[in-house]
C-alpha positions as CSV (number, residue, x, y, z in Angstrom):
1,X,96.4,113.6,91.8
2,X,99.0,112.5,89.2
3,X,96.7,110.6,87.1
4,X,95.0,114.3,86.1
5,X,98.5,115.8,85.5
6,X,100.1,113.0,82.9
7,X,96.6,111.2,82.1
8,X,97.5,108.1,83.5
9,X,94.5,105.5,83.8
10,X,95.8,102.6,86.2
11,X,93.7,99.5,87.5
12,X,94.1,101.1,91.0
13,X,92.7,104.6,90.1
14,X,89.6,102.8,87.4
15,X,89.0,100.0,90.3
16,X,90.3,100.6,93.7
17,X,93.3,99.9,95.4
18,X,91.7,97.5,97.6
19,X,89.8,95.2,94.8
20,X,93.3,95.7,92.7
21,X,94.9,94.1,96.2
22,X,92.4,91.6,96.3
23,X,92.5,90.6,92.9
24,X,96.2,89.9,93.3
25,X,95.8,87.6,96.5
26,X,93.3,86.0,94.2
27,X,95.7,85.5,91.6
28,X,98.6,84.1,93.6
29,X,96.1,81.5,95.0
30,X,94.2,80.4,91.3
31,X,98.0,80.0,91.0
32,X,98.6,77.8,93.8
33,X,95.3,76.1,93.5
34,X,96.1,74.9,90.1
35,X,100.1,73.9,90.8
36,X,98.6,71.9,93.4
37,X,96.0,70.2,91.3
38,X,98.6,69.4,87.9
39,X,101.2,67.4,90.7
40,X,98.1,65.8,92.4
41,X,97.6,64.6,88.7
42,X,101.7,63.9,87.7
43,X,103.3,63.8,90.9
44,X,103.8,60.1,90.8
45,X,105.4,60.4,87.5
46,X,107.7,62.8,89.2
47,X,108.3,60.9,92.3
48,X,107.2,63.9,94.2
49,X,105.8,63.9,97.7
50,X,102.4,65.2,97.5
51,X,100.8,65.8,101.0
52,X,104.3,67.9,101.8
53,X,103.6,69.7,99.2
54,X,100.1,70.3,99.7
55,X,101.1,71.1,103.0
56,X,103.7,73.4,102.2
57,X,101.5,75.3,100.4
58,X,98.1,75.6,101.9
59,X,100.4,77.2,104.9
60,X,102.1,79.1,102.3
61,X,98.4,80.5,101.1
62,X,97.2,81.2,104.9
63,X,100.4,83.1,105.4
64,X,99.9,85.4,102.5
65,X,96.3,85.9,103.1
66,X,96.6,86.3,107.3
67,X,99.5,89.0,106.4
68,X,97.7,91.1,103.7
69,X,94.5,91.2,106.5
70,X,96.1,94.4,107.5
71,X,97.1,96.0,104.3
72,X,95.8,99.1,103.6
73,X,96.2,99.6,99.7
74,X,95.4,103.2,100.0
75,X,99.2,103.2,101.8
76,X,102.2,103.0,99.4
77,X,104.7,102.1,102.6
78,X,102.1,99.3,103.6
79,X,101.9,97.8,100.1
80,X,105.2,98.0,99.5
81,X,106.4,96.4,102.6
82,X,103.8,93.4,101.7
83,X,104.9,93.3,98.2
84,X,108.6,92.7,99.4
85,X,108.4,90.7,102.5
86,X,105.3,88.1,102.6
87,X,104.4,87.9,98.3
88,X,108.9,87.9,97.7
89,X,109.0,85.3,100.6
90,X,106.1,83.3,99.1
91,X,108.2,83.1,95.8
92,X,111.5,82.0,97.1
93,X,110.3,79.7,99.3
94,X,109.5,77.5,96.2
95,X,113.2,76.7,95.9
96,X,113.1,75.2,99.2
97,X,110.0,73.0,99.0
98,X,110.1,71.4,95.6
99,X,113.5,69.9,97.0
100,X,111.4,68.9,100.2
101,X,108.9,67.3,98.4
102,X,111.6,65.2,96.2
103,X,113.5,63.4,99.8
C-alpha cells in the first residue's frame, strides 16, 4: 500500500473510505440544512422565494444521497465519477436556482 511506502496517514486509510464518504454527504447536507435555515430567517429581506428554494434543494439533497447509495468508496473510478457528476452538478446548479427563487 502507498501509505507504508511514503508514510502517508489520510482520513480514508485512519477511518475508512466509506465513513470518510459518509462524512462528506453529511457535510454537504449540514451545509444545505443551514443555507436553508439563514434564508428561512432573511429571505424576506432579500425578496427571495422561499418554498422554491426549499424545494430546489431538498430535491437537490435526495439526488446526492439516492446517487452515492451505490458508491463504493473502496473504488477510485466509482468515487471519482460521483465526485464529478452528482457532488459538481449539485454545485453548479446553485447558479440556476438562486435566480429561480428571485422571479
Amino acid at each position: 500500500m502507498e501509505t507504508k511506502k511514503y508514510g502517508i496517514i489520510t482520513y480514508s486509510v485512519r477511518f475508512g473510505a466509506n465513513n470518510v464518504l459518509l462524512l462528506c454527504k453529511l457535510v454537504l447536507t449540514v451545509i444545505y440544512v443551514v443555507n436553508l435555515l439563514i434564508y428561512w430567517n432573511y429571505g424576506d429581506v432579500n425578496k427571495i422565494n422561499f418554498s422554491i428554494l426549499m424545494l430546489l434543494h431538498l430535491l437537490s439533497l435526495g439526488y446526492l444521497w439516492y446517487t452515492g447509495i451505490a458508491v463504493d468508496a473502496c473504488n477510485k473510478k466509482q468515487v471519482m465519477e460521483y465526485y464529478e457528476g452528482p457532488i459538481w452538478n449539485l454545485f453548479y446548479s446553485q447558479f440556476i436556482y438562486f435566480p429561480l427563487c428571485c422571479l
